[in-house]
Backbone bond lengths (Angstrom), bond angles and torsions (degrees), N, CA, C in turn:
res aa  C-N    CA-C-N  psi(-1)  N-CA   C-N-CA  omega(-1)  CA-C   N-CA-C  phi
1 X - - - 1.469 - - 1.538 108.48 -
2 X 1.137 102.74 128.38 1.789 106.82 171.30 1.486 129.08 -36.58
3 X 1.080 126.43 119.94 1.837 120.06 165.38 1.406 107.12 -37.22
4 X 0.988 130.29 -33.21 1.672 115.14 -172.41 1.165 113.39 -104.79
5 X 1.567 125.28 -4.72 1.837 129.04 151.02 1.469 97.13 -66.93
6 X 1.208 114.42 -63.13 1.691 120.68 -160.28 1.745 104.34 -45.57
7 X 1.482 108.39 -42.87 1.800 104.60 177.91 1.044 104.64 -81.55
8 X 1.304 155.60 -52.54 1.713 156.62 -176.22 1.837 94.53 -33.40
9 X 1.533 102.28 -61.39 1.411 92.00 -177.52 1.496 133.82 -79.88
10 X 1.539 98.47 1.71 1.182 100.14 -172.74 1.642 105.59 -94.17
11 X 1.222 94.57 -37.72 2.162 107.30 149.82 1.553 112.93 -45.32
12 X 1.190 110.20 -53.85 1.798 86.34 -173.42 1.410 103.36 -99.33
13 X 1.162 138.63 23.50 1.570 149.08 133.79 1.491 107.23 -36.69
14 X 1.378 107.06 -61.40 1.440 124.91 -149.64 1.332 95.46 -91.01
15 X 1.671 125.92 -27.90 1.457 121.38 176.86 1.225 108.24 -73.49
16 X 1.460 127.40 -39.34 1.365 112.46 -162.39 1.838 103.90 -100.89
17 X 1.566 117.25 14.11 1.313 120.75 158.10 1.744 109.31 -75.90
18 X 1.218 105.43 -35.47 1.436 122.49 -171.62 1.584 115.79 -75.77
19 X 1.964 111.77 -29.12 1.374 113.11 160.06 1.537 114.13 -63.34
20 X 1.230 110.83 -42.18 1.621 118.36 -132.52 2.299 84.10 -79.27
21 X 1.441 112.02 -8.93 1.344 122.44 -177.87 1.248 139.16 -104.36
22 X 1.720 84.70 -5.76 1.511 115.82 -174.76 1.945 101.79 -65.93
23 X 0.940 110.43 173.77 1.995 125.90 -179.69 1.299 91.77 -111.92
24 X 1.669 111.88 127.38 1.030 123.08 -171.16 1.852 108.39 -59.16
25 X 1.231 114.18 157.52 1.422 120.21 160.28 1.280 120.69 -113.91
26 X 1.452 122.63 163.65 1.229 137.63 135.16 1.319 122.26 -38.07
27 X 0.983 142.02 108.06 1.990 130.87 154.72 1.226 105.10 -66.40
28 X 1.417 139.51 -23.44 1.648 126.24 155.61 1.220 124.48 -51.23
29 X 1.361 100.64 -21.76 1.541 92.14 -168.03 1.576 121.56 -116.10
30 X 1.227 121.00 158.46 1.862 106.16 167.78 1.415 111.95 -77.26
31 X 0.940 118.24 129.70 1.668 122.73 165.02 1.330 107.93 -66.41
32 X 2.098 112.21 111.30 1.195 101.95 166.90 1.479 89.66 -136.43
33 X 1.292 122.88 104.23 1.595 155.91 -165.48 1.677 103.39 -62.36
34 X 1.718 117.06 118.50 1.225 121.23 164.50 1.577 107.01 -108.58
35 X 1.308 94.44 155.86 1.659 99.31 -178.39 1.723 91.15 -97.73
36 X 1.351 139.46 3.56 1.144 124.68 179.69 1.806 110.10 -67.38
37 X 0.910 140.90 105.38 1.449 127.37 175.38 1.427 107.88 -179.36
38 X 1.212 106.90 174.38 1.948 110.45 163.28 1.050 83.30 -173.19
39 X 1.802 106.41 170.23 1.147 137.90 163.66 1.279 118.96 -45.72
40 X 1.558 110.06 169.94 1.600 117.14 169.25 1.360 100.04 -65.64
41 X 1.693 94.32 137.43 1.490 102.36 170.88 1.567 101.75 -107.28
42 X 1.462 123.43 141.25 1.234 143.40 163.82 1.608 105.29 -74.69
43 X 1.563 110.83 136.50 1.492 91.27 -179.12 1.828 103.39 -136.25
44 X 1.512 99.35 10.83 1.376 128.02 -176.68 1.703 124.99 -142.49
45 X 1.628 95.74 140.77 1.713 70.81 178.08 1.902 98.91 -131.83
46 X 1.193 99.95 -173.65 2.054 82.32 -152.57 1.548 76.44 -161.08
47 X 1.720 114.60 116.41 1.395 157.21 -179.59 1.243 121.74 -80.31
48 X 1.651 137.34 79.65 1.547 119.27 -156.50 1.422 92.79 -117.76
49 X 1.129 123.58 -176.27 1.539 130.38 152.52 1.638 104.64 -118.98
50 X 1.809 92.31 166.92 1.755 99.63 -167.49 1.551 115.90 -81.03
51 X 1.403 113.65 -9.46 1.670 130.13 -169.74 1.798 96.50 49.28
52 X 1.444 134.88 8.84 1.640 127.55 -176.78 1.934 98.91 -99.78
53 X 1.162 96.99 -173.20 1.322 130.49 -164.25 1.555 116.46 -86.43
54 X 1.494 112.78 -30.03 1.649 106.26 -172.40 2.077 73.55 -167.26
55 X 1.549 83.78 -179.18 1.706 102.30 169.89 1.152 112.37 -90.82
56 X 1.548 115.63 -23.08 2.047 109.06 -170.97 1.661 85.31 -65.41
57 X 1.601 129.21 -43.55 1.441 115.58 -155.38 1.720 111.41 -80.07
58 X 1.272 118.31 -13.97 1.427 146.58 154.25 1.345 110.23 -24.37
59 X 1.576 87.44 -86.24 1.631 113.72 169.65 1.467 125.89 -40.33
60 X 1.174 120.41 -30.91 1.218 139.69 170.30 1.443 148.74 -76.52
61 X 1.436 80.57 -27.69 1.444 123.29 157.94 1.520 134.72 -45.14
62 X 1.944 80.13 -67.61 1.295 114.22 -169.73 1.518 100.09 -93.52
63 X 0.802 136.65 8.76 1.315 133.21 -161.36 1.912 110.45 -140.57
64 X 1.156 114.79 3.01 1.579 131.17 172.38 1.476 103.82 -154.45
65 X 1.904 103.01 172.44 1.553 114.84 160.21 1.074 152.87 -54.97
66 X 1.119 130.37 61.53 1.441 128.90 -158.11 1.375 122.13 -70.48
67 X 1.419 136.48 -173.82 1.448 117.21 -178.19 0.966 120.93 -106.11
68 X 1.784 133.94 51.00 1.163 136.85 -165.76 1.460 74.13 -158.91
69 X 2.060 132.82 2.75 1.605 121.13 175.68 1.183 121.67 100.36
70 X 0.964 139.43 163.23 1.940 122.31 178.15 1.150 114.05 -81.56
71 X 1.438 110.04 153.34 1.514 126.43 172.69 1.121 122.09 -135.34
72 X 1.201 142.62 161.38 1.357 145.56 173.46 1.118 127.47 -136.27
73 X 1.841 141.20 -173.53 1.376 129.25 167.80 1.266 79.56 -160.17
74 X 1.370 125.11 169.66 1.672 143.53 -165.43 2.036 78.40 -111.25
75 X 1.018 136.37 -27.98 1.862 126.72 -177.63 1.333 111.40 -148.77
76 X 0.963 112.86 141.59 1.270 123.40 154.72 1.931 132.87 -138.57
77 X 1.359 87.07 130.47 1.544 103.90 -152.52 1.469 102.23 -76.65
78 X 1.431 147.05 99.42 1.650 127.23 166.51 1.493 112.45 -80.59
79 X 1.778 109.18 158.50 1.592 119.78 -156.88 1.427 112.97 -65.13
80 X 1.754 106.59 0.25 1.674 96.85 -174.17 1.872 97.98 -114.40
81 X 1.637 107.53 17.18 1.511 90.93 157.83 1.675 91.94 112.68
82 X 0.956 145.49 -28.34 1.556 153.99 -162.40 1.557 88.73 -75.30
83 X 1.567 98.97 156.01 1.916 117.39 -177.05 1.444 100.78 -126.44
84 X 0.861 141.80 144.44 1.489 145.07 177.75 1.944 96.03 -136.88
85 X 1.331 99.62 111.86 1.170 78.99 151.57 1.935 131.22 -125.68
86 X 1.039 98.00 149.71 1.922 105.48 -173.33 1.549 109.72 -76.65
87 X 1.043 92.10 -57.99 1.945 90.20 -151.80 1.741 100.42 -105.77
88 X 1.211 151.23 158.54 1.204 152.06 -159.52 1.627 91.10 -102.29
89 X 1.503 105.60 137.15 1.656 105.39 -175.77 1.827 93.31 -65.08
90 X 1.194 151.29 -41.08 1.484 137.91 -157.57 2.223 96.23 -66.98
91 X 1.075 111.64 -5.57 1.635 112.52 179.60 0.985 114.95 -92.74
92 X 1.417 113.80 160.01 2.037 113.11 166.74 1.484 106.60 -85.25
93 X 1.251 129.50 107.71 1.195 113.90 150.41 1.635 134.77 -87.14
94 X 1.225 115.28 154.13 1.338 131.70 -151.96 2.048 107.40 -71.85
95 X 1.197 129.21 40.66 1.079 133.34 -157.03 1.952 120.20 -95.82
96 X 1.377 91.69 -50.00 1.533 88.72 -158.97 1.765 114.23 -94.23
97 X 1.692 98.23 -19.61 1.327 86.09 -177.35 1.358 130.40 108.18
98 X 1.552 128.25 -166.20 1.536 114.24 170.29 2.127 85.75 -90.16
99 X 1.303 80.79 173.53 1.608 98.95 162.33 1.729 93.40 144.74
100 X 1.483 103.48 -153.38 1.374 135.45 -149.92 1.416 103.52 -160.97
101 X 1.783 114.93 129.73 1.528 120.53 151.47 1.342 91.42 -129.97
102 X 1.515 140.26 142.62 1.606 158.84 -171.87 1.700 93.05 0.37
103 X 1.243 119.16 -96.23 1.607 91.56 -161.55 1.639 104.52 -121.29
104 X 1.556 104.92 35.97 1.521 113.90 -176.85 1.826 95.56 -107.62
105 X 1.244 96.63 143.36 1.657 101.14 -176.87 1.251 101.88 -155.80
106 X 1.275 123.58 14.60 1.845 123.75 161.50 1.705 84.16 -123.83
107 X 1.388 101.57 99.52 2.070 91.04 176.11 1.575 100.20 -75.97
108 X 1.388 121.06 -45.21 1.389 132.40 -176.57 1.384 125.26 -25.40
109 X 1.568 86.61 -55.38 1.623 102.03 160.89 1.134 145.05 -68.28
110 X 1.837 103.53 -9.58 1.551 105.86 -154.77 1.635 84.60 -127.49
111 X 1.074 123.12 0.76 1.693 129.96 -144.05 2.118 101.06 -114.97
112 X 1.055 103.75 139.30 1.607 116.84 137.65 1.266 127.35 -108.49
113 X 1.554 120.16 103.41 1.535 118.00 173.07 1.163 121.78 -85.21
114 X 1.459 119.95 132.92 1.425 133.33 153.56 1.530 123.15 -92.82
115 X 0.999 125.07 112.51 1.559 141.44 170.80 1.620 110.77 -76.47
116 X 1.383 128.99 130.23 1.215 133.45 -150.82 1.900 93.01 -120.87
117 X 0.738 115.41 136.97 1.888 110.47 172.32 1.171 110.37 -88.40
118 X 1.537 129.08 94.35 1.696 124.80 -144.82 2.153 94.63 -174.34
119 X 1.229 93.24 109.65 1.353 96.00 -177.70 1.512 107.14 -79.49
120 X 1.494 128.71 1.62 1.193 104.04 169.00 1.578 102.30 114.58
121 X 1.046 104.61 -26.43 1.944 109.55 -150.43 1.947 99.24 -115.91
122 X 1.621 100.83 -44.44 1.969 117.85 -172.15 1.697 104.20 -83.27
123 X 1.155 104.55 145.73 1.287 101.43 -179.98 1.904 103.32 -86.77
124 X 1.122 98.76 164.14 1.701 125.03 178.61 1.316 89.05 -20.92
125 X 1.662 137.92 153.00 1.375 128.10 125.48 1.609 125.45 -73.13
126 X 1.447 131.46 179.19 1.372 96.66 175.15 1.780 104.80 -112.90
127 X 0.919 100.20 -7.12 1.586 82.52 148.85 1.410 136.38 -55.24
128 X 1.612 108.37 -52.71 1.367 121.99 166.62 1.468 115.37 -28.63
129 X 1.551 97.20 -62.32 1.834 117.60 167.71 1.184 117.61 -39.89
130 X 1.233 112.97 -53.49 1.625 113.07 179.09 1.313 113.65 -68.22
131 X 0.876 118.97 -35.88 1.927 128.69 -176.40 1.335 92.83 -61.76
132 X 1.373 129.32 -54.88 1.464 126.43 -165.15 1.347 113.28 -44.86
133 X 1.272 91.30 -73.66 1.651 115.82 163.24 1.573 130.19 -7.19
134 X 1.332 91.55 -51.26 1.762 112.40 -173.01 1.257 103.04 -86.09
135 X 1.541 105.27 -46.21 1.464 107.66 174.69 1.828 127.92 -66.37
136 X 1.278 119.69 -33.57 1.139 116.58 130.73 1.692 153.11 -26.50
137 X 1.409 78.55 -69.10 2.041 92.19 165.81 1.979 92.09 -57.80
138 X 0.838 124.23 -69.21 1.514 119.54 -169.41 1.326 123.12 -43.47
139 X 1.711 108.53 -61.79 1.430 101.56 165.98 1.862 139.52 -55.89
140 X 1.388 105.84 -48.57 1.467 119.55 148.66 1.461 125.14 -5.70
141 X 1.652 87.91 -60.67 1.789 106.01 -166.22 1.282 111.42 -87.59
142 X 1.391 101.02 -29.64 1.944 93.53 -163.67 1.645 98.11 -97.61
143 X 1.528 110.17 -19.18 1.139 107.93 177.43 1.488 132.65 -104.89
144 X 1.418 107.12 16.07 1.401 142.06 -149.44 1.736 111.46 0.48
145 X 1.309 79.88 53.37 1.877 87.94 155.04 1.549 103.29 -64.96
146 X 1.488 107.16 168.03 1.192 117.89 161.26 1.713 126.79 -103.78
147 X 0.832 109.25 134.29 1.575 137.38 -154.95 2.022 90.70 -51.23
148 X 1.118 135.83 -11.78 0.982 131.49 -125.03 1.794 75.27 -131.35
149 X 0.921 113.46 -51.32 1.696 118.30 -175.50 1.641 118.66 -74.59
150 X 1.434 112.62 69.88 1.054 105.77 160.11 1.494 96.45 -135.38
151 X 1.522 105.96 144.60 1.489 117.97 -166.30 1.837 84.71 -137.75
152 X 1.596 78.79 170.38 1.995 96.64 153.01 1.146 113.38 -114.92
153 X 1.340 95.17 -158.02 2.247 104.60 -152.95 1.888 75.63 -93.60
154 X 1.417 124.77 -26.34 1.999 102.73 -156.56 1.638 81.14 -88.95
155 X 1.467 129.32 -10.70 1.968 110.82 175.56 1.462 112.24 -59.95
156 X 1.608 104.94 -46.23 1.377 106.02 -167.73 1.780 106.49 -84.65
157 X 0.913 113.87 -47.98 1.521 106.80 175.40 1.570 110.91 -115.90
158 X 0.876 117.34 78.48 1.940 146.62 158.83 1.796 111.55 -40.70
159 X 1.731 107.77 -20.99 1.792 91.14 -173.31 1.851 90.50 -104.08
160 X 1.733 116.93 4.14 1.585 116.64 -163.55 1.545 120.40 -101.26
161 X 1.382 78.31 -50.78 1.806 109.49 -164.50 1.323 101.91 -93.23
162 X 1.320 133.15 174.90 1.778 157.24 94.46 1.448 119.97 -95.67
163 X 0.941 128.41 12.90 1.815 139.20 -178.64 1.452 96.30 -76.21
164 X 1.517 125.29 150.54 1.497 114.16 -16.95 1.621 111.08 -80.17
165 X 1.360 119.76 28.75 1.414 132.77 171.53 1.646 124.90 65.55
166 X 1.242 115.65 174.56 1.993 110.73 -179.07 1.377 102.63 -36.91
167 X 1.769 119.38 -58.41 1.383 115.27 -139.85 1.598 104.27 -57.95
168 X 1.110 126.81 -14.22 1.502 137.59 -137.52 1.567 92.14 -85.37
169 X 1.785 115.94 138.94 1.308 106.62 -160.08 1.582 95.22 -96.17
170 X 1.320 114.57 100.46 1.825 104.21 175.47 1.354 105.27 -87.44
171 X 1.366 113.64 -8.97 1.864 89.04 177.75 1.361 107.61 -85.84
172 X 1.521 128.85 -39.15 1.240 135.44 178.74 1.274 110.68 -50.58
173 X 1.179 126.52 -22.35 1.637 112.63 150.12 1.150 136.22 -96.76
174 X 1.341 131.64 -26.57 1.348 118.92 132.96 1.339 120.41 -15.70
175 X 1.135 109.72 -67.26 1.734 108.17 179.06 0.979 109.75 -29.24
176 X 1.461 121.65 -53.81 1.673 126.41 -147.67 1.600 94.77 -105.89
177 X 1.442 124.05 13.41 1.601 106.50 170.82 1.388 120.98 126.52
178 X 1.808 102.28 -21.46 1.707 102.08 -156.29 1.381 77.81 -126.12
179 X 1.442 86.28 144.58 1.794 126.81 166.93 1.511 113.68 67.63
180 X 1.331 128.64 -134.04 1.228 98.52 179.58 1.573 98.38 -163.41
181 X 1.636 126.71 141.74 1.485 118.70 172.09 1.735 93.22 -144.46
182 X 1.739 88.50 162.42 1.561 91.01 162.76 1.435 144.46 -59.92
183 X 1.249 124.24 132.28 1.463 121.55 162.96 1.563 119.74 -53.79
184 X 1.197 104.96 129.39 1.794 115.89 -173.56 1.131 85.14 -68.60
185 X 1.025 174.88 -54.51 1.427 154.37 -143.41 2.009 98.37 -92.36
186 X 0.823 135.57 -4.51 1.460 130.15 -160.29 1.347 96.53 -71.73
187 X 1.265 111.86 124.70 1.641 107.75 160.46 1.281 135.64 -62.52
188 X 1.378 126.01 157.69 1.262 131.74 178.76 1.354 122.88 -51.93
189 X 1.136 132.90 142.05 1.373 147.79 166.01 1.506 102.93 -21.51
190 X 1.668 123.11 157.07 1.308 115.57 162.90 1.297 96.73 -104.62
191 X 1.342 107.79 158.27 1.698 120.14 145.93 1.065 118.25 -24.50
192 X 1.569 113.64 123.88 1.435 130.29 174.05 1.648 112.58 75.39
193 X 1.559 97.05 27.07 1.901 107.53 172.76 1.590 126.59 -39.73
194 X 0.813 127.78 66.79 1.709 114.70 -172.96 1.603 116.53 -44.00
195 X 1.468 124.22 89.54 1.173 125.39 -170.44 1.487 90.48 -64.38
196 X 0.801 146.66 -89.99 1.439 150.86 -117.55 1.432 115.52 -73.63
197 X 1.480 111.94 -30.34 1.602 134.51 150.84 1.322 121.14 -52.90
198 X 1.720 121.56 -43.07 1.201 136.19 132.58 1.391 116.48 -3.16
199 X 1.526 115.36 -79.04 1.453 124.42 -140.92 1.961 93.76 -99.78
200 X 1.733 97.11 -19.70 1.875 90.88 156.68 0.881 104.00 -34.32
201 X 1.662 106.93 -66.57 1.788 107.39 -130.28 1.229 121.58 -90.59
202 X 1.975 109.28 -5.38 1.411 111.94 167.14 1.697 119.89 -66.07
203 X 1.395 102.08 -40.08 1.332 131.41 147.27 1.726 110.55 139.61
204 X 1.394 105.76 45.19 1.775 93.44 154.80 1.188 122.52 -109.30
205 X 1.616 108.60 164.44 1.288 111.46 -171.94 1.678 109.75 -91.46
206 X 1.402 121.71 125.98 1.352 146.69 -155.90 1.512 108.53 -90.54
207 X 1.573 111.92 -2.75 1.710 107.57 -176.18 1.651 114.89 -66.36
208 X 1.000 116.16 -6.70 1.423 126.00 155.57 1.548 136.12 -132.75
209 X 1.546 109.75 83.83 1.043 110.62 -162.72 1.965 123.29 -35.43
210 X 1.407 88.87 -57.63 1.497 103.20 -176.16 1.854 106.40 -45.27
211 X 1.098 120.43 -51.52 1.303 136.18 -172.33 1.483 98.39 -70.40
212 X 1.008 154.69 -57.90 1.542 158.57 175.81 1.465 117.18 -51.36
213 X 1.726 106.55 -33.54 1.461 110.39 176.57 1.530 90.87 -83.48
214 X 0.829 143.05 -60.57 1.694 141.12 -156.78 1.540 95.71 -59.94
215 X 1.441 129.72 -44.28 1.773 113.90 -165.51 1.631 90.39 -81.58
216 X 1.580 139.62 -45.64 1.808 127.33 160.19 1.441 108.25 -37.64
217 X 1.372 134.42 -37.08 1.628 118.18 178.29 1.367 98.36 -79.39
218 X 1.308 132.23 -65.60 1.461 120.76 -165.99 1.961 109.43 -45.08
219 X 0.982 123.22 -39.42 1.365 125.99 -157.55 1.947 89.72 -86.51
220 X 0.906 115.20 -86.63 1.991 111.07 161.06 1.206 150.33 -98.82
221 X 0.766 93.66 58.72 1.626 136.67 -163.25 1.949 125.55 -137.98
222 X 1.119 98.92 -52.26 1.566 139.08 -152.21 1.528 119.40 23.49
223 X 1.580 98.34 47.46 1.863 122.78 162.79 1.364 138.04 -139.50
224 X 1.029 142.78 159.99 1.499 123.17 -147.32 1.532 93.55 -113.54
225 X 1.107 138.36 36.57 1.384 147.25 162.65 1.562 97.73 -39.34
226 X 1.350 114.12 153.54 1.773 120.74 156.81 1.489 102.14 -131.87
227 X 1.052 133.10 64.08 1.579 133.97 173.23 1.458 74.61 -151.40
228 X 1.370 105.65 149.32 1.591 138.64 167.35 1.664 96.74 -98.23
229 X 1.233 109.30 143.93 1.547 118.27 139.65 1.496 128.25 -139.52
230 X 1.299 107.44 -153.06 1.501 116.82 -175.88 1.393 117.93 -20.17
231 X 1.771 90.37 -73.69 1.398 134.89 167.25 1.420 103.93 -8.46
232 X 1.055 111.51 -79.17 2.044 158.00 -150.19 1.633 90.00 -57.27
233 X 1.645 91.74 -64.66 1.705 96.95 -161.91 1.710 100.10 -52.61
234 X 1.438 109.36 -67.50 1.534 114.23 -175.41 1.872 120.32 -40.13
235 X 1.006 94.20 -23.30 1.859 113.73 174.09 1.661 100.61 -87.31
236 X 0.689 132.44 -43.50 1.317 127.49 -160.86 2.146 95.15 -94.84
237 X 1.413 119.59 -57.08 1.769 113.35 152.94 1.425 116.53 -15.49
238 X 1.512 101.40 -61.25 1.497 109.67 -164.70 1.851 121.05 -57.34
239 X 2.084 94.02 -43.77 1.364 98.61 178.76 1.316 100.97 -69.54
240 X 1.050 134.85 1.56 1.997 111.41 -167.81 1.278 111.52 -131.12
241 X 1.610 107.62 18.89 1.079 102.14 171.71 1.700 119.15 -75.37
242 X 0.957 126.85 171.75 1.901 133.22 -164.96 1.814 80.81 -94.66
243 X 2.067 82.39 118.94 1.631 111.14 154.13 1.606 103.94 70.03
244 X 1.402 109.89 23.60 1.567 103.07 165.58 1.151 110.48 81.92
245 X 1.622 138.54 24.25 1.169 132.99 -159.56 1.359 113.01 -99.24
246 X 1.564 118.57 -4.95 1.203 134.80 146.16 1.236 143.71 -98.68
247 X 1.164 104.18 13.49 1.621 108.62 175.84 1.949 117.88 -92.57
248 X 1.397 111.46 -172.78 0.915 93.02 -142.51 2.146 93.48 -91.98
249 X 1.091 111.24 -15.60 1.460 131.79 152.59 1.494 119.97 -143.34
250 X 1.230 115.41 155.48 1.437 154.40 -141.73 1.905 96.53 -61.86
251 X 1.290 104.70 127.60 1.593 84.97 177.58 1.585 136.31 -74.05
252 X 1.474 110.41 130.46 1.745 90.83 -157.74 0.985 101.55 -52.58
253 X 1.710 120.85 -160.71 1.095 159.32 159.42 1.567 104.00 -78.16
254 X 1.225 109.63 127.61 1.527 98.24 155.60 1.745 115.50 -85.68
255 X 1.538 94.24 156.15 1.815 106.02 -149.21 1.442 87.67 -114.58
C-alpha cells in the first residue's frame, strides 16, 4: 500500500477517534465552546455489600443484565484486599437506588459506590478493611468529598436495604477519619430529646419511623432492632451536637 494511502488513513483514524470523544451537541444550536465547566462532582460515597458468592460472580453482575435489570458500582472491593474498579468516578453509576440522604434524593448522581464481596452472613476480612481504607483516603482527597460522608445503601433507603449490614466495621473507620460515630465519653441525651429530629439532622429520612430506627441500629448498633433506647438517644445527642463535639474524633478538615 502506498505511503500516502497509509497516512490519509492514518489521518482519518485519528479524526474519527477524535469524533467518537467529542461532547455531544445540539444541531439547533451553534457551538460556541466555554471552558467554564467540570465534571460530575460526587459529594458522597455509599458502602453496600454484594449479598453473592465470590467476586468473579460480582463482576458479572455488575457488569451485564441481570434479572432484577442492570446495576453497577464505581468499585468493588474482593475479601483478599484487591479493588476493581467498573465505572469512571466522573459517571453515574447504577448503585443506590430510590431513597434519601438530608436533602440529596438522586444518590446516583451525587454518590460514589463501593460494592464489598460479602454474602451478608462472614464478617469483614481485614484486607477487605484495609482496601477500604485506602480507597477512601483516595477518593475523599482527589475528589474532595468530605471525610464525614460515608454512609451505606440501608442509611439512604431504610424501607429497602440492610447492606452493608451489622458485621460492617463503622467504628473502625471512624477511627481512621471516615464517616462519623459517637465519642464514648458523650453524655446522655437531655430530657425531652427529640429522637427523630435527631436522625433528620444526621441525615435520614424519618417517613417511616420503624424502618429508620432499624437502618440507625444496623449502622451503630450492629442489630436490626426498631425500638430506640437509652443507648440510641445518647448516640444520636452525641452526633448532633454543634461542630463535632460529640463524636468520637475531631471533625477533619476538608482537604
Amino acid at each position: 500500500m502506498p505511503i500516502r494511502r497509509l497516512t490519509l488513513l492514518a489521518l482519518l483514524a485519528i479524526a474519527l477517534s477524535a469524533c467518537s470523544h467529542a461532547p455531544p451537541r445540539n444541531p439547533m444550536a451553534q457551538w460556541v465552546p466555554s471552558p467554564n465547566f467540570d465534571e460530575r462532582r460526587p459529594v458522597i460515597i455509599v458502602v453496600h455489600y454484594t449479598e453473592q458468592e465470590s467476586v468473579e460472580q460480582s463482576l458479572h453482575t455488575l457488569r451485564t443484565r441481570n434479572s432484577g435489570g442492570p446495576v453497577s458500582s464505581h468499585y468493588l472491593v474482593g475479601d483478599d484486599g484487591a479493588i476493581y474498579q467498573l465505572v469512571a468516578d466522573a459517571h453515574r453509576a447504577w448503585h443506590a437506588g430510590g431513597g434519601r440522604w438530608g436533602t440529596i434524593t438522586d444518590l446516583n448522581s451525587a454518590s460514589i459506590g463501593i460494592e464489598i464481596d460479602n454474602d451478608g452472613r462472614e464478617p469483614f476480612t481485614e484486607p477487605q478493611v484495609q482496601a477500604v481504607l485506602r480507597l477512601l483516603d483516595d477518593l475523599t482527597a482527589r475528589l474532595r468529598i468530605p471525610r464525614t460522608q460515608v454512609i451505606g445503601h440501608s442509611d439512604l433507603a431504610p424501607t429497602r436495604k440492610i447492606d452493608p449490614g451489622p458485621l460492617f466495621p463503622w467504628k473502625r473507620l471512624a477511627e481512621a477519619g471516615f464517616g462519623i460515630w459517637p465519642a464514648d465519653d458523650a453524655p446522655p441525651a437531655p430530657e425531652g430529646f427529640d429522637a427523630m429530629r435527631a436522625l433528620r439532622l444526621v441525615g435520614y429520612d424519618t417517613t417511616d419511623p420503624e424502618a429508620v430506627v432499624r437502618a440507625f441500629r444496623l449502622h451503630f448498633r450492629g442489630d436490626a432492632q426498631t425500638v430506640l433506647d437509652e443507648e440510641d438517644l445518647r448516640i444520636l445527642h452525641a452526633l448532633t451536637l454543634p461542630d463535632g463535639a460529640g463524636l468520637l474524633a475531631p471533625m477533619p478538615a476538608d482537604r
